[in-house]
C-alpha positions as CSV (number, residue, x, y, z in Angstrom):
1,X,138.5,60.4,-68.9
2,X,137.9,60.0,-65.1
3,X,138.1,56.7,-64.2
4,X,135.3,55.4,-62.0
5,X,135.3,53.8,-58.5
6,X,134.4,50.0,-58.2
7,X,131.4,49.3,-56.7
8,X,130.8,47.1,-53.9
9,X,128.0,45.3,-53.2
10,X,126.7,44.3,-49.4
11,X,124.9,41.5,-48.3
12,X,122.7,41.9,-45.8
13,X,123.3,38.3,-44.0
14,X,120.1,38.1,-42.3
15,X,118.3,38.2,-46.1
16,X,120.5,34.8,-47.2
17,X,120.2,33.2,-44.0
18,X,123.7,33.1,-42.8
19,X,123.8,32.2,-39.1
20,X,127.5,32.5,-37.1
21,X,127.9,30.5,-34.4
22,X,130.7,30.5,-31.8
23,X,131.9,32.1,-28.6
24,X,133.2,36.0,-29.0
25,X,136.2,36.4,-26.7
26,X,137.2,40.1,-26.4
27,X,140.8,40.6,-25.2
28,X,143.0,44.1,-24.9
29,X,146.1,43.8,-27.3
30,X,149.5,42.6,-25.9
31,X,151.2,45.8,-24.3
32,X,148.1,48.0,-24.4
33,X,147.4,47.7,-20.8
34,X,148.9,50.5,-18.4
35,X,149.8,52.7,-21.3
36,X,147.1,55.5,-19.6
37,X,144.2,57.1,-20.8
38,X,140.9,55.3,-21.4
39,X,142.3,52.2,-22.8
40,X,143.8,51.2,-18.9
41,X,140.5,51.1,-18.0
42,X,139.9,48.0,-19.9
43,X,140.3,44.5,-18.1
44,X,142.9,42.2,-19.9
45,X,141.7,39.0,-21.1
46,X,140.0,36.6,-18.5
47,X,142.6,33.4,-18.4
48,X,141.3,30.2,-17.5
49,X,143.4,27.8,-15.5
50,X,143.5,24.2,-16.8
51,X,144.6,22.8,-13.6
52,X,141.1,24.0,-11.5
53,X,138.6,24.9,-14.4
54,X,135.6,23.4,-14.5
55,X,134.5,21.7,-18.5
56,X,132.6,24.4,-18.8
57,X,134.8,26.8,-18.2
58,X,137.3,25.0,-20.7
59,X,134.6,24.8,-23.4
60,X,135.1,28.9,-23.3
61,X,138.3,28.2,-25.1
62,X,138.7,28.1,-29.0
63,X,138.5,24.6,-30.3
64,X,137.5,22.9,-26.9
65,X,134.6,20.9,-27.0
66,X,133.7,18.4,-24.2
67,X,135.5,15.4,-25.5
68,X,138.6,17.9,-25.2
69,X,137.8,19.5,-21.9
70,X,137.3,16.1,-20.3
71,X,140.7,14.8,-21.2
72,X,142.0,18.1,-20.2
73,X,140.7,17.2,-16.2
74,X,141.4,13.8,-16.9
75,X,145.1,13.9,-17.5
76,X,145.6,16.8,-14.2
77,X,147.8,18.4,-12.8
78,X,150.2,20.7,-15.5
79,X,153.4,22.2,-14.4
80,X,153.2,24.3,-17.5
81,X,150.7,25.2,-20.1
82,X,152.9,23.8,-22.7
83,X,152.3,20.2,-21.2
84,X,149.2,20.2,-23.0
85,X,151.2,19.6,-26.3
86,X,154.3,17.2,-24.8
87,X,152.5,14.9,-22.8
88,X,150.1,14.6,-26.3
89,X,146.6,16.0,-24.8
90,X,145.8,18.7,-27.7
91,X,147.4,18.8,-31.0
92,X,149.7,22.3,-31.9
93,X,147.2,24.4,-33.8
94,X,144.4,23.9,-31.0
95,X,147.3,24.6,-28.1
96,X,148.4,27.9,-30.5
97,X,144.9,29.1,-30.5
98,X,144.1,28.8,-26.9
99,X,148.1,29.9,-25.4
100,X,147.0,33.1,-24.6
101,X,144.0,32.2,-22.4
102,X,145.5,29.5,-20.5
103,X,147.8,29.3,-17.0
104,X,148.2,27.3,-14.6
105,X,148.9,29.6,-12.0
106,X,147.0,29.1,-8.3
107,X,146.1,32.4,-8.3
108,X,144.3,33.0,-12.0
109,X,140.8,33.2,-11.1
């Protein structure tokens, strides 16, 4: 006897009313970029520098809300992104999320 696939069963989320809500940051993956072909084409991801971005700018971030971005441009200027966790501005798992958007470099705009 032939055993049968499973069936799945989609929901169509506009028919239950789920709304998602959030930014959508698209990023190449680490290494892709220069590797040729259509892919190099691509920019890499847009990093936002914490010691000259505006709140808004730093609300683009995961997990960065206004009472966050504020004490971001309060507590200026960082030597290095990682000052964000030592000098007790943004907890680990927020600083973990947003590493790879951040710099503090002069020249990241």
């Amino acid at each position: 006897m032939a055993r049968s696939r499973p069936r799945i069963r989609l929901l169509d989320f506009a028919a239950v009313g789920i709304t998602v809500l959030g930014t959508l940051m698209l990023t190449s993956p680490a290494g892709a970029r220069g590797t040729g072909g259509a892919s190099s084409d691509l920019p890499g991801p847009t990093l936002v520098n914490i010691n000259t971005a505006s709140a808004d700018e730093l609300q683009t971030l995961p997990d960065i809300g206004s009472r966050r971005a504020e004490r971001i441009i309060a507590k200026r200027p960082y030597a290095v992104p990682e000052d964000l966790i030592t000098r007790a501005i943004l907890p680990g798992y927020v600083f973990n999320k947003i590493r790879d958007y951040i710099t503090v470099s002069p020249d990241a705009r």
